[in-house]
matplotlib code that plots the C-alpha trace (Angstrom):
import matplotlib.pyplot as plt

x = [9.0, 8.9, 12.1, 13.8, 13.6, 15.7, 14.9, 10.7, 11.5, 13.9, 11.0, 7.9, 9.3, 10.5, 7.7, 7.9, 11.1, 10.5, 10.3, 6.8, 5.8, 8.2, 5.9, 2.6, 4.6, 5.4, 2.3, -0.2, 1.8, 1.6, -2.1, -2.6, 0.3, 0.3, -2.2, -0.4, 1.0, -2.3, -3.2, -0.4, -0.6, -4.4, -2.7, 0.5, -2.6, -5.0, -2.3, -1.2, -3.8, -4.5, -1.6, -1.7, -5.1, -3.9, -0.9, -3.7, -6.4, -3.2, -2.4, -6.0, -6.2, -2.8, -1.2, 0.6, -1.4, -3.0, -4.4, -6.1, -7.7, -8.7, -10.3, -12.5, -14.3, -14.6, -14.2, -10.8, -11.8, -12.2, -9.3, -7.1, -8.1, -8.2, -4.6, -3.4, -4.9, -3.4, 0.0, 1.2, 0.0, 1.3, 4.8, 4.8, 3.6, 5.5, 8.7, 8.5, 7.3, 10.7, 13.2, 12.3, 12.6, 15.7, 17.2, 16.1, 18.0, 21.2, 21.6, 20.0, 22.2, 25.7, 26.1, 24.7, 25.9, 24.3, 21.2, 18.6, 16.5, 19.9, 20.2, 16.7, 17.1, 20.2, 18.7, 15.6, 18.4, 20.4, 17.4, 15.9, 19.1, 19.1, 15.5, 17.7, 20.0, 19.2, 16.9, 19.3, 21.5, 18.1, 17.3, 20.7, 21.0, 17.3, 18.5, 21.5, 19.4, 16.7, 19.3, 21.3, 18.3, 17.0, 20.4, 20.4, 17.1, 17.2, 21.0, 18.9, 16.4, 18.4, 20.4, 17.5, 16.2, 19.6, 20.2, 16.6, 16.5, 13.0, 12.4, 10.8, 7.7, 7.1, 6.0, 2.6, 2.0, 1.4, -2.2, -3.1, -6.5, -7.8, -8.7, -10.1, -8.5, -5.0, -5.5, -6.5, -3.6, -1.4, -2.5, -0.9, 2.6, 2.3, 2.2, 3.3, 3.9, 2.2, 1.7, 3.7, 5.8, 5.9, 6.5, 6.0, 5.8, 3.1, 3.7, 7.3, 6.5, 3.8, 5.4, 9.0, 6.9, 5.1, 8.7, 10.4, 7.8, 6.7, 10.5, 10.3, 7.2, 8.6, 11.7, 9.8, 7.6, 10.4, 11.8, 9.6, 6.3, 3.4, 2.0, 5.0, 5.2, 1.7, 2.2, 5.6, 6.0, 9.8, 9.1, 11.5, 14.6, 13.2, 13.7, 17.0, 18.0, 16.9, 18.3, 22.1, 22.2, 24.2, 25.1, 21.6, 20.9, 23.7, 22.3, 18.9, 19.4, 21.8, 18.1, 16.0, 18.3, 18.8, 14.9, 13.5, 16.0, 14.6, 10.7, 11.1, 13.0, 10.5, 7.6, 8.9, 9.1, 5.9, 4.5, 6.4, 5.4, 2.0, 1.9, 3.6, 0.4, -1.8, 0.5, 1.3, -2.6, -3.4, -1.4, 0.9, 4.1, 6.2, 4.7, 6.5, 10.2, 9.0, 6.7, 10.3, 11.9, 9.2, 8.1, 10.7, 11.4, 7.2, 8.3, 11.2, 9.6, 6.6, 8.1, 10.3, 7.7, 6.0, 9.0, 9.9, 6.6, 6.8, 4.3, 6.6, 5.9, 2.5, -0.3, -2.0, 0.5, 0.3, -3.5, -2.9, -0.1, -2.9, -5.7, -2.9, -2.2, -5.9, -6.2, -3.5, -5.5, -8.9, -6.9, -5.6, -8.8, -10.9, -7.9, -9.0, -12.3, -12.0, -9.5, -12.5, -14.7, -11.9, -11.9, -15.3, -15.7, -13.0, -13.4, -17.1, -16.1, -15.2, -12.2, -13.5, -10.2, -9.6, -13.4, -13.2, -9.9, -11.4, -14.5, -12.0, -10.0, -13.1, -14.1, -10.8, -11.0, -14.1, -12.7, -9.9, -11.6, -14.4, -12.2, -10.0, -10.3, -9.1, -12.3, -13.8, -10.3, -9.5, -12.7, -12.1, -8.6, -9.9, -12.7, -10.6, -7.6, -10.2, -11.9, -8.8, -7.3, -10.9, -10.7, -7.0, -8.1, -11.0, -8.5, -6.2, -8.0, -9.9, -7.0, -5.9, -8.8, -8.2, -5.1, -6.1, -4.2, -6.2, -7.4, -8.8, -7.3, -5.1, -5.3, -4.2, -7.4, -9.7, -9.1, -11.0]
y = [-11.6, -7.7, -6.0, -3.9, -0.3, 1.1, -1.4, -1.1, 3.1, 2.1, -0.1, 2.0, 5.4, 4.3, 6.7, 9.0, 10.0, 10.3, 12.9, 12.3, 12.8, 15.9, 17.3, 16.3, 18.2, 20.5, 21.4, 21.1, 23.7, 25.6, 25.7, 25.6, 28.0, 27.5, 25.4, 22.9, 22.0, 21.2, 19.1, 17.1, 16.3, 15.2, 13.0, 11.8, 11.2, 9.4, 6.9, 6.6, 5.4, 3.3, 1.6, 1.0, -0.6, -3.2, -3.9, -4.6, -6.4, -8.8, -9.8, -10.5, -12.6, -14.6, -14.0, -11.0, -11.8, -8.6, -10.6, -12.8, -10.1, -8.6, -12.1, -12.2, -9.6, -9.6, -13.3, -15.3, -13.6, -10.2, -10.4, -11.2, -9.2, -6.0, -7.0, -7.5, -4.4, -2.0, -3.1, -4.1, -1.6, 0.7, -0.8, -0.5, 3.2, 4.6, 2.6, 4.0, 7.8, 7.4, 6.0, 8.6, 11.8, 10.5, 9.9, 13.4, 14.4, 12.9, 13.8, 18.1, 18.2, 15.7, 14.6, 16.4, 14.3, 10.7, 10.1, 10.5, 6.7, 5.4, 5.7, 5.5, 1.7, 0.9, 1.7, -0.5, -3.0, -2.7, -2.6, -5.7, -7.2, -6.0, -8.2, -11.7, -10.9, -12.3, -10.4, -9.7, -7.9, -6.2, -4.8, -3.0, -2.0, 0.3, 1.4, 3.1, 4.5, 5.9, 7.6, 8.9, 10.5, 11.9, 13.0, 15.0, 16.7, 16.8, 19.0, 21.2, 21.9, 22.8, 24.8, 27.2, 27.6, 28.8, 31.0, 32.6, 36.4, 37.0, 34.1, 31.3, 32.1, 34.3, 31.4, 31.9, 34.8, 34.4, 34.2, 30.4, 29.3, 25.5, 23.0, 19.9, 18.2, 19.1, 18.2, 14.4, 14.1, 14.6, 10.8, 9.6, 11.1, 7.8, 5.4, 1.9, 3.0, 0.0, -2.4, -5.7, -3.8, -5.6, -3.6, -2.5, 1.1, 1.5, 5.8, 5.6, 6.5, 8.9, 10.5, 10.5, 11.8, 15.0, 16.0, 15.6, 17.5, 20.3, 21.4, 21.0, 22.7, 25.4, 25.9, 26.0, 28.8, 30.5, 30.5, 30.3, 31.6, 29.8, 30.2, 28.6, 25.9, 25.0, 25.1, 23.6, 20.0, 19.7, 22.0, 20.5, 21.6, 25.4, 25.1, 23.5, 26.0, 29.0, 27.8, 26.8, 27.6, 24.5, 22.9, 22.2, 21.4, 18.5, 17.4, 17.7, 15.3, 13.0, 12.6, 12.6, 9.7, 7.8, 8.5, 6.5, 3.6, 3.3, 4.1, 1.5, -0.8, -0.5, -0.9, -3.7, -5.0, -4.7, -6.1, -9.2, -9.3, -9.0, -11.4, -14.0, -14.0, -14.5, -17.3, -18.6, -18.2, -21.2, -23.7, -22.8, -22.3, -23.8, -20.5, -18.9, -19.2, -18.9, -15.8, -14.0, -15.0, -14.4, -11.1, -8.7, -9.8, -9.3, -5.8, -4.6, -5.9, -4.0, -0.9, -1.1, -1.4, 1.3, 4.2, 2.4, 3.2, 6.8, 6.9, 8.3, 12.4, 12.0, 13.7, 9.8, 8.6, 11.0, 10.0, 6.5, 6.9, 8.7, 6.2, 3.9, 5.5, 5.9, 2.2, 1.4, 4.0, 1.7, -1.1, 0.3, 1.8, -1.9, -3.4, -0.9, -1.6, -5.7, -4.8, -2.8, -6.0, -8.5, -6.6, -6.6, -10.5, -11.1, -8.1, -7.4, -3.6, -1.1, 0.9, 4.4, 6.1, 3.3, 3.9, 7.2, 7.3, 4.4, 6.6, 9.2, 7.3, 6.1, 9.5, 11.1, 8.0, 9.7, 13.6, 12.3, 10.7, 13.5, 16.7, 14.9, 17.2, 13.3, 11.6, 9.7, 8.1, 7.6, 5.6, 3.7, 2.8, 1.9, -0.7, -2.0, -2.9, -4.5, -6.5, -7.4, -8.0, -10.5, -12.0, -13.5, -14.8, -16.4, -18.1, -18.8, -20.7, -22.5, -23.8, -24.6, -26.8, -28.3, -29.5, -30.5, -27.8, -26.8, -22.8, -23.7, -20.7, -22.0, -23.3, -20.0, -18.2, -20.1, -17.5, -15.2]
z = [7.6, 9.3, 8.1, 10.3, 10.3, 8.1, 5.2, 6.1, 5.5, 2.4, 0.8, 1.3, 0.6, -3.1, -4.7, -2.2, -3.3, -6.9, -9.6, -10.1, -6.2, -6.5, -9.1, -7.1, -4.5, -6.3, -8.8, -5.3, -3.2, -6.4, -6.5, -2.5, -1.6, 2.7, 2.5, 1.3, 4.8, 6.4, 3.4, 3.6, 7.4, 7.3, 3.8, 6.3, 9.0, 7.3, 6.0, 9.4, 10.9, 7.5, 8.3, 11.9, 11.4, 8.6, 10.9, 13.9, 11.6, 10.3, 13.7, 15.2, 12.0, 13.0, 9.2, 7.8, 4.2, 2.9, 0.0, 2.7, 4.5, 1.0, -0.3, 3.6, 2.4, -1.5, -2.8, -4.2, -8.1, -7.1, -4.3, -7.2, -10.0, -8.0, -6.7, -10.2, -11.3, -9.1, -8.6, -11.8, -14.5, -12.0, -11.5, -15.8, -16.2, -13.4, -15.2, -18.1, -17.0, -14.6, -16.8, -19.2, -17.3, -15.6, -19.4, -19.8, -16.6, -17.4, -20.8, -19.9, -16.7, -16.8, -20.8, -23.5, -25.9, -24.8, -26.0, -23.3, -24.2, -24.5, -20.8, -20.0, -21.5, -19.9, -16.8, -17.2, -18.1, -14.9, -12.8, -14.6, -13.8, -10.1, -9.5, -10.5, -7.2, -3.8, -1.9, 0.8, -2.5, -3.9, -0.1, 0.3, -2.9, -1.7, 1.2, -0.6, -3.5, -0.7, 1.6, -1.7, -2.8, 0.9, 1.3, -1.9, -1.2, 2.1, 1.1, -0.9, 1.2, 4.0, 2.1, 0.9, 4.1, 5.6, 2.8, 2.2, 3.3, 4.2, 6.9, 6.1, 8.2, 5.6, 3.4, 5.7, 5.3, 1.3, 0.2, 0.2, -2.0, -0.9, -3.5, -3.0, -6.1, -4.7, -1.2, -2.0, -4.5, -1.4, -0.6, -4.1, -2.7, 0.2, -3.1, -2.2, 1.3, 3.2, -0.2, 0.8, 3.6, 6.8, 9.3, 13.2, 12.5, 9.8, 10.6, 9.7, 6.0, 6.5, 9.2, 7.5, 4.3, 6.2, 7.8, 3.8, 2.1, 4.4, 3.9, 0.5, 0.0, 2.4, 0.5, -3.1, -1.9, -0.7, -4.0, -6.3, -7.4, -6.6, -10.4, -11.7, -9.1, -10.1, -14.5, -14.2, -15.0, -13.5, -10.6, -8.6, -11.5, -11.2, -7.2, -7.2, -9.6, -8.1, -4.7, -6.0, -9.4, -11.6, -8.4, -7.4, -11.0, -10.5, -6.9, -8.2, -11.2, -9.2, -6.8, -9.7, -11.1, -7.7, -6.7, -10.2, -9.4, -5.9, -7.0, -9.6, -7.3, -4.8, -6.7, -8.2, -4.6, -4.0, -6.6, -6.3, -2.6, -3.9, -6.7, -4.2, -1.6, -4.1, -5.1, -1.9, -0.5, -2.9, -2.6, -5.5, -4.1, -6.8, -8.9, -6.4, -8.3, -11.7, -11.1, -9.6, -13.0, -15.5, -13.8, -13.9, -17.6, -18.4, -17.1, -18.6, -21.9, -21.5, -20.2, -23.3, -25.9, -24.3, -24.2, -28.1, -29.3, -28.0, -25.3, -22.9, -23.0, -24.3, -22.0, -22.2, -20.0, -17.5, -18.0, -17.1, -14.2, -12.6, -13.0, -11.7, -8.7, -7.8, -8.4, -5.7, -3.3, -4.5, -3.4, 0.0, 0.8, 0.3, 2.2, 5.1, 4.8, 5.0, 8.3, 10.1, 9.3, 10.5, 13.5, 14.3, 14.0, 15.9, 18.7, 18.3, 18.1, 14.8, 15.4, 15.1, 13.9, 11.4, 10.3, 9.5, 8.0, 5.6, 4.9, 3.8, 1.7, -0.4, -0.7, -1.8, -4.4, -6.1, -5.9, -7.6, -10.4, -10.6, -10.4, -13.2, -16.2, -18.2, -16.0, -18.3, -20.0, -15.9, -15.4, -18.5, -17.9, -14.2, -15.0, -17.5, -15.0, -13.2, -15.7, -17.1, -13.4, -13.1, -16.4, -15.5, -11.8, -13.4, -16.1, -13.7, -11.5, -13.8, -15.3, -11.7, -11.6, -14.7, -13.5, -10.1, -8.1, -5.1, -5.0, -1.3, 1.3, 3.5, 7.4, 8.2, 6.9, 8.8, 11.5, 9.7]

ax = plt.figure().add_subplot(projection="3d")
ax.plot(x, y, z, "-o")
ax.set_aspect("equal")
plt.show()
């Protein structure tokens, strides 16, 4: 089903518009200063044209399947492992890193006395309970958290540039140092932005995400020093403060609150979107129900025992968001890949833009790992996802054929 547009923008820009992508945001325009903007154009660019050539590759194929496509190329065990690893650890860690700062938030900027996990577990309660809702419930309730929070910033924002004295031009003329680990991390700020979204404008996130964060980035150098912006780890606080004082504070933590709602909502999403072509792709549609029952709960349960057992403000789970996030670029990146080869069987011709922006990808997927100063942990945490995400497709499917349930693609795949 292709949403329309205002729910396709809603559901891809969850993790655009949270606190962690505000830090990215933030820490990279620290380090960058100016250049920051070009960075995050050829990052808004790249995904672009990622996007657009999934969105062709699916229709020359005759199904809007991403698992599909991914399987053409790889296998039915790899397709699945590599789909499990990079969309669920993902949806856990960023959970738990979420509900925590936003417990933080709450209890810093609006009550002091209630106790910051307190909230963060109510949170993760009401948001478990929002995934037991109808779809058509779970898709509004997005759509208001998104355009709370882009309204918020967007407030902000605007309201720094009008009332900066030098003009905001100036921004350029500050010294501006390139760095190669900072530029790819601008890709990790388009997180989820295609993932299980069906949509007629693959741009709309990457383009809507360039316009957001070049006036964000504008603002913070405005206001801030690029040292601190780069050392901070709630840079977006320091700018909110510095523009409006308490206010901001209060707007910022209302979109810090309302952006890990709709990050986690979203994910969540996608992930379920995910899990459900796998599903669906062999002949296990009656999985279909009890994997949207079962998986929200799996969640909340493990996003619980992680912020319990304290893991939440602990460099290692900074660590392991990171490695998560590169594994969804991993996945996006192999998806491109397995869309240039659909095309060529079916058109005889490779689609040079969606070549090179698929050669890019794979290479910001290495500078990210390398220029890591946690690398080796990353790799680790990385081929253990996938094995883990292999070890359960093989399991699954032998038990499958234990049973007698077909793993056979479907008729639609035979276009491929």
């Amino acid at each position: 089903m292709r949403h329309s547009f205002l729910l396709s923008f809603a559901l891809g820009a969850g993790w655009l518009l949270s606190p962690e992508a505000l830090v990215i945001g933030g820490n990279s325009a620290g380090n960058m200063g100016w250049l920051a903007f070009p960075a995050l154009a050829v990052a808004a660019l790249l995904l672009s044209i990622s996007g657009n050539l999934l969105t062709r590759s699916q229709r020359a194929a005759e199904h809007d399947n991403n698992y599909l496509l991914l399987r053409y190329m790889t296998g039915t065990i790899p397709a699945i492992g590599l789909t499990l690893a990079s969309s669920i650890p993902l949806v856990i860690l960023a959970a738990t890193a979420l509900l925590v700062t936003s417990g933080y938030t709450f209890n810093e900027v609006f009550l002091y006395w209630f106790p910051n996990f307190g909230f963060s577990f109510l949170l993760l309660a009401l948001l478990t309970l929002l995934q037991f809702f109808p779809e058509k419930v779970i898709f509004r309730a997005q759509i208001f958290l998104v355009l709370l929070t882009v309204g918020a910033l967007l407030f902000l924002a605007l309201s720094g540039i009008v009332g900066t004295e030098p003009p905001v031009y100036g921004v350029l003329e500050q010294p501006g140092s390139f760095s190669s680990a900072s530029s790819v991390l601008m890709l990790l700020l388009f997180t989820g932005s295609t993932s299980g979204v069906k949509t007629k404008h693959p741009f709309l996130v990457p383009i809507a995400g360039l316009v957001f964060f070049f006036l964000w980035i504008c603002v913070s150098l405005c206001y801030v020093n690029p040292e601190r912006l780069a050392s901070s780890t709630i840079p977006y606080m320091t700018v909110a403060r510095t523009i409006m004082g308490d206010p901001g504070r209060q707007i910022m933590g209302v979109a810090v609150i309302s952006g890990t709602c709709g990050a986690i909502t979203g994910l969540m999403l996608m992930c379920r979107a995910m899990l459900a072509d796998i599903v669906t792709s062999n002949n296990g549609d009656r999985l279909v129900t009890i994997q949207r029952r079962v998986f929200p709960l799996l969640v909340a349960l493990a996003t619980g025992i992680l912020m319990a057992e304290g893991l939440a403000g602990d460099e290692l789970l900074e660590t392991l968001l990171r490695g998560s996030l590169i594994l969804w670029l991993i996945h996006h990146s192999l998806l491109c890949l397995s869309a240039i080869l659909t095309n060529h069987r079916v058109h005889q011709t490779v689609p040079l833009a969606g070549a090179m922006a698929t050669t890019l990808l794979i290479a910001a997927v290495f500078i990210l790992i390398v220029t890591n100063p946690q690398r080796n942990e990353i790799t680790f945490f990385i081929l253990s996802m996938l094995g883990t995400g292999g070890l359960l497709a093989a399991i699954w499917i032998f038990i499958n054929k234990i049973t007698g349930t077909k793993t056979t693609p479907k008729q639609t795949e035979k276009t491929l």
